[in-house]
C-alpha positions in Angstrom: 0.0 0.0 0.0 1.3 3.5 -1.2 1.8 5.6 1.8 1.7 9.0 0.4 -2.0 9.6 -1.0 -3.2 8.5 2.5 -1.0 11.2 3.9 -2.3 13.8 1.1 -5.9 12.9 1.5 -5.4 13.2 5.0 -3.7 17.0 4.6 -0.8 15.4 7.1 0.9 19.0 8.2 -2.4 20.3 9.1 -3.6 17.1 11.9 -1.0 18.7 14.6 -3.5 21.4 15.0 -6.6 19.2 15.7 -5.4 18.0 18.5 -4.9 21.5 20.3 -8.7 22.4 20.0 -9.9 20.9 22.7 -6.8 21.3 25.0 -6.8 25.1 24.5 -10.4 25.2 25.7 -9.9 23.0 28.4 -6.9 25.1 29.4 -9.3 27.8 30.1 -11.8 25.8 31.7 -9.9 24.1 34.5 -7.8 27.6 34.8 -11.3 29.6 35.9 -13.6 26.1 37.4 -12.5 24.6 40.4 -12.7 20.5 39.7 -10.4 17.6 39.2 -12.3 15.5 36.3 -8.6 13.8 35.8 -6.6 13.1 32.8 -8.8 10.9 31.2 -11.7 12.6 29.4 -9.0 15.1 28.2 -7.3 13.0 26.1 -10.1 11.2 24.9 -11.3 14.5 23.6 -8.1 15.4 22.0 -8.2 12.0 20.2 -11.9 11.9 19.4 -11.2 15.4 17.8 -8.2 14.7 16.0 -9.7 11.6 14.3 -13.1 13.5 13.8 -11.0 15.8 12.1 -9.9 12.6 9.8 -13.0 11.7 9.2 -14.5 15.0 7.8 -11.1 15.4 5.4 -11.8 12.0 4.3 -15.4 13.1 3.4 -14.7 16.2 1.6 -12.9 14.4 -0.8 -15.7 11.5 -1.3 -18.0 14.2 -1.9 -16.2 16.7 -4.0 -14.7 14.0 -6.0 -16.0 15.2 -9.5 -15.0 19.3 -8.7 -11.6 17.7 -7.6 -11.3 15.8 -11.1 -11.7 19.5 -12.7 -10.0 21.4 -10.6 -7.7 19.3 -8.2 -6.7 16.6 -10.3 -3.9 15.6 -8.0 -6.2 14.6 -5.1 -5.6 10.7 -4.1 -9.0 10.0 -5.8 -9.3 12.1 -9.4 -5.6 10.6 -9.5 -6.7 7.0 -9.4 -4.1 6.9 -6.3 -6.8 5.5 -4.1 -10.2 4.1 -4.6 -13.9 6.0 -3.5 -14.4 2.8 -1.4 -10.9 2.9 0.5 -11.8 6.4 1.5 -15.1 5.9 2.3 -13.9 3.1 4.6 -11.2 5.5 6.3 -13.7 7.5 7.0 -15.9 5.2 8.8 -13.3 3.8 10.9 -12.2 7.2 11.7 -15.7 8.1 13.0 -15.2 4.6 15.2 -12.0 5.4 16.3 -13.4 8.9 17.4 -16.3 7.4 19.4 -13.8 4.7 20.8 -11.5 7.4 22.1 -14.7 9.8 23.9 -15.6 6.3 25.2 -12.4 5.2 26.6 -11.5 8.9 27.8 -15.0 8.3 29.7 -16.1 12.0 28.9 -19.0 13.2 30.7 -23.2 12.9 29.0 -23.3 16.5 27.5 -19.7 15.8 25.7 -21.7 13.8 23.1 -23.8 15.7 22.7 -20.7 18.5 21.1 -19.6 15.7 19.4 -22.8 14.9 17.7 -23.2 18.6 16.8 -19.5 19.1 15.6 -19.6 15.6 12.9 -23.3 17.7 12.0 -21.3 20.3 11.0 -18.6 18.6 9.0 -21.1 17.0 7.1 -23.3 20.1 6.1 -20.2 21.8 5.3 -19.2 19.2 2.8 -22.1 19.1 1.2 -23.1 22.5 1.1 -19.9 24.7 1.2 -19.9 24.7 -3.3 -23.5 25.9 -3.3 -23.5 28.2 -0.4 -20.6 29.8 -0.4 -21.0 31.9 2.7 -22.3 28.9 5.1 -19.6 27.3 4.2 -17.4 30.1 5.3 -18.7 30.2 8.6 -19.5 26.2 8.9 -15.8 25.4 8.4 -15.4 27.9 11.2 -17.7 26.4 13.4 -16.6 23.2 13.0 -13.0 23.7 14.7 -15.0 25.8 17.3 -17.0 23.5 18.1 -13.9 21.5 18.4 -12.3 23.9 21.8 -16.1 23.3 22.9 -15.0 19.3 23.1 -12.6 20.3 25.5 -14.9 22.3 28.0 -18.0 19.7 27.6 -14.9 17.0 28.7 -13.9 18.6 32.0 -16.7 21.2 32.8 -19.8 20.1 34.3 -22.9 21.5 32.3 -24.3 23.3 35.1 -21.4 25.8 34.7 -20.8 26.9 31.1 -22.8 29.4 31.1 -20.4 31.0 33.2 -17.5 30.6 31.4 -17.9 33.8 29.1 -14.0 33.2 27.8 -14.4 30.2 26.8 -17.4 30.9 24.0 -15.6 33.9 23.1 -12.4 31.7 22.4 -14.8 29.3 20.8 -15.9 32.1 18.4 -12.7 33.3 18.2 -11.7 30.1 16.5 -14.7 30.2 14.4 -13.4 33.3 13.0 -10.3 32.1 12.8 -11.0 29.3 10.8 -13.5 31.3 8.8 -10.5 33.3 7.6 -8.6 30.9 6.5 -11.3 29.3 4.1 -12.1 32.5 2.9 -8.2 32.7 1.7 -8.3 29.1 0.1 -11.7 30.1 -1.7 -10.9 29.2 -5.5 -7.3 29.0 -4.6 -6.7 26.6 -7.8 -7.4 29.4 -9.8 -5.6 32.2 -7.9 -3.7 34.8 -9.8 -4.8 38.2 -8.4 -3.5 40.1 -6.1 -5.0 40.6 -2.4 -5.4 43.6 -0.9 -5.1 44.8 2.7 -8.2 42.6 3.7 -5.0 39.4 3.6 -3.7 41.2 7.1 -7.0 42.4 8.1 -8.2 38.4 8.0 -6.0 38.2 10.4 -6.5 40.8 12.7 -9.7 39.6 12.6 -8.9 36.1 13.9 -7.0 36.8 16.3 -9.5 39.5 18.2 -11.3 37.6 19.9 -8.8 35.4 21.6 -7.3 38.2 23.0 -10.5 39.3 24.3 -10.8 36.1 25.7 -7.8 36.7 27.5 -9.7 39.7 29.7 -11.3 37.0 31.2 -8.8 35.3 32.8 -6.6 35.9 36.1 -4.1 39.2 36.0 -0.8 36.8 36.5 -1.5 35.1 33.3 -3.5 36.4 31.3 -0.2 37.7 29.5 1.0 34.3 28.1 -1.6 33.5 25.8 -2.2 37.5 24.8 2.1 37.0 23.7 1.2 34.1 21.6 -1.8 35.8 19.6 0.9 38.9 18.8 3.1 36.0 17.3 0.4 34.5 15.3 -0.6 37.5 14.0 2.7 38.5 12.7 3.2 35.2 11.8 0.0 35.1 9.8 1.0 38.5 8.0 4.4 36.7 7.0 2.3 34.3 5.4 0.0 36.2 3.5 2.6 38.9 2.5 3.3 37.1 -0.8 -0.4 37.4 -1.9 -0.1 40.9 -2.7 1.7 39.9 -5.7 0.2 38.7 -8.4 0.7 34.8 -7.2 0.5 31.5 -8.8 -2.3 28.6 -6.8 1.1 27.1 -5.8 1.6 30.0 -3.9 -1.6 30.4 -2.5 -2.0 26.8 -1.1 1.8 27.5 0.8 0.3 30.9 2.0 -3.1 28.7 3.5 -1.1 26.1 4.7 1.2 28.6 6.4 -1.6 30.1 8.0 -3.1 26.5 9.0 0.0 26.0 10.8 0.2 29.2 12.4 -2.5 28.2 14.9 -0.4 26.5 16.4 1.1 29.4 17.8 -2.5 30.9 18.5 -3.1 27.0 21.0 0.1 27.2 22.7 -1.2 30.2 24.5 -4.0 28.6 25.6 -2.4 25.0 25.6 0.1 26.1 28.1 -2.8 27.2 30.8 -3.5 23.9 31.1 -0.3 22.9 32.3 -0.8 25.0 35.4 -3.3 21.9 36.1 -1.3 19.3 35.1 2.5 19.8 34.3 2.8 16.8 31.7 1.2 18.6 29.2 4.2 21.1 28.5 5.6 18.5 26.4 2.3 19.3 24.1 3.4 22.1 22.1 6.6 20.7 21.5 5.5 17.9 20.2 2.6 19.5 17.8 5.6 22.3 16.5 7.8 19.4 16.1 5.7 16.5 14.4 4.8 20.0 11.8 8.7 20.3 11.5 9.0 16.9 10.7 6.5 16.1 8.4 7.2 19.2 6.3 10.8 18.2 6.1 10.0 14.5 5.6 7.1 14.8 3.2 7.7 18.0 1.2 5.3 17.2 -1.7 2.6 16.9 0.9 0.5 20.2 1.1 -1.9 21.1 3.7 -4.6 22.6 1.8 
């Protein structure tokens, strides 16, 4: 079995960044509510989400098959690289695996019920994203802030979200986020045209409301995760600099895969609260920054967008 469409249909550089969803927003939960729910239902989450994640890539390319065969003829299945079946079977045992994980992690009742909402999501945004552009703008969005939501349904007892005010506002914040970067990939394989200043403002706008967020949380600390969102967004306008150009889809797809991988920075922030809990999880980051590193250095020809 050929290893590298599996790795392309899967967008490999860009699954470091699933896993940091739900950590960052149970960072913020378990730094402002008092509780001990243990290790457990946090990395089931992570896991849940990063093979959820799977799961919907898999799908976008089962149902956007015949646009890929027009416009993306490299993808695994327009290339005859893999079969419809074999990726429709990936993603079936990726939803397992996800459900396996939540089950194992032995998250709380109201967890399932974000993860039943967040695989909603993926699959309306497949489905719907080419004939409505807009929801699918925001439904990508949602979907990966939904995702943080994981992490506060798997450590945060119901009763008390509603209290939590930073943690929705991170939640939209990575919405927005999210929503930002789609807008950028919009009709990147026939990109030629130069952007504007709305490139950098995308990113001002995504990283607002996380550092809103950060009002929200103690005085000693709130100043680590507002460092990290300066750093993404200069990192994201790094990124996005070469779009003012006139730029090749080549280009473009480095500049959204740049900016994929960015939020990395944008997590670590919020990542790194969580640590205050429970100190094993500084190797997190590390290991997210470094599997990117490797996998861009290893697999070159593999793109994230």
């Amino acid at each position: 079995m050929k290893l590298l469409p599996w790795l392309t249909l899967f967008r490999l550089p860009n699954l470091p960044t699933a896993v940091g969803d739900a950590l960052a927003g149970a960072g913020v939960v378990l730094l402002l509510h008092e509780g001990h729910p243990g290790i457990g239902p946090l990395l089931g989450a992570a896991f849940a989400e990063l093979f959820l994640y799977m799961a919907g890539l898999a799908d976008n390319d089962l149902v956007g098959q015949k646009e890929d065969a027009r416009t993306a003829p490299h993808r695994p299945i327009p290339a005859g690289e893999l079969t419809a079946q074999q990726v429709s079977a990936a993603r079936e045992w990726c939803f397992i695996v996800a459900i396996v994980a939540g089950y194992l992690g032995g998250v709380p009742d109201a967890w399932w019920g974000v993860f039943a909402c967040t695989t909603v999501l993926l699959l309306l945004y497949n489905r719907l994203k080419d004939r409505f552009p807009r929801f699918g703008l925001v439904s990508m969005g949602l979907c990966r802030g939904s995702a943080v939501l994981l992490g506060v349904a798997a450590v945060a007892p119901f009763s008390a979200w509603a209290t939590l005010w930073p943690v929705w506002v991170l939640a939209a914040g990575w919405t927005v986020y999210i929503s930002m970067v789609t807008w950028l990939a919009a009709q990147e394989h026939r990109a030629e045209k130069p952007l504007g200043f709305s490139r950098y403002g995308a990113g001002i706008a995504a990283v607002a409301l996380p550092g809103i967020a950060c009002l929200g949380l103690p005085e000693p600390v709130r100043w680590l995760p507002a460092i990290f969102i300066a750093y993404t967004l200069i990192r994201w306008c790094r990124c996005v600099a070469p779009l003012g150009r006139p730029h090749t889809p080549e280009i473009r797809r480095a500049a959204v895969g740049g900016v994929i991988s960015v939020l990395l920075f944008l997590q670590d922030g919020f990542l790194l609260l969580l640590t205050l809990r429970y100190p094993v999880f500084w190797a997190a980051p590390f290991l997210c920054h470094g599997l990117v590193w490797l996998i861009r250095r290893t697999w070159p020809s593999v793109s994230g967008s």
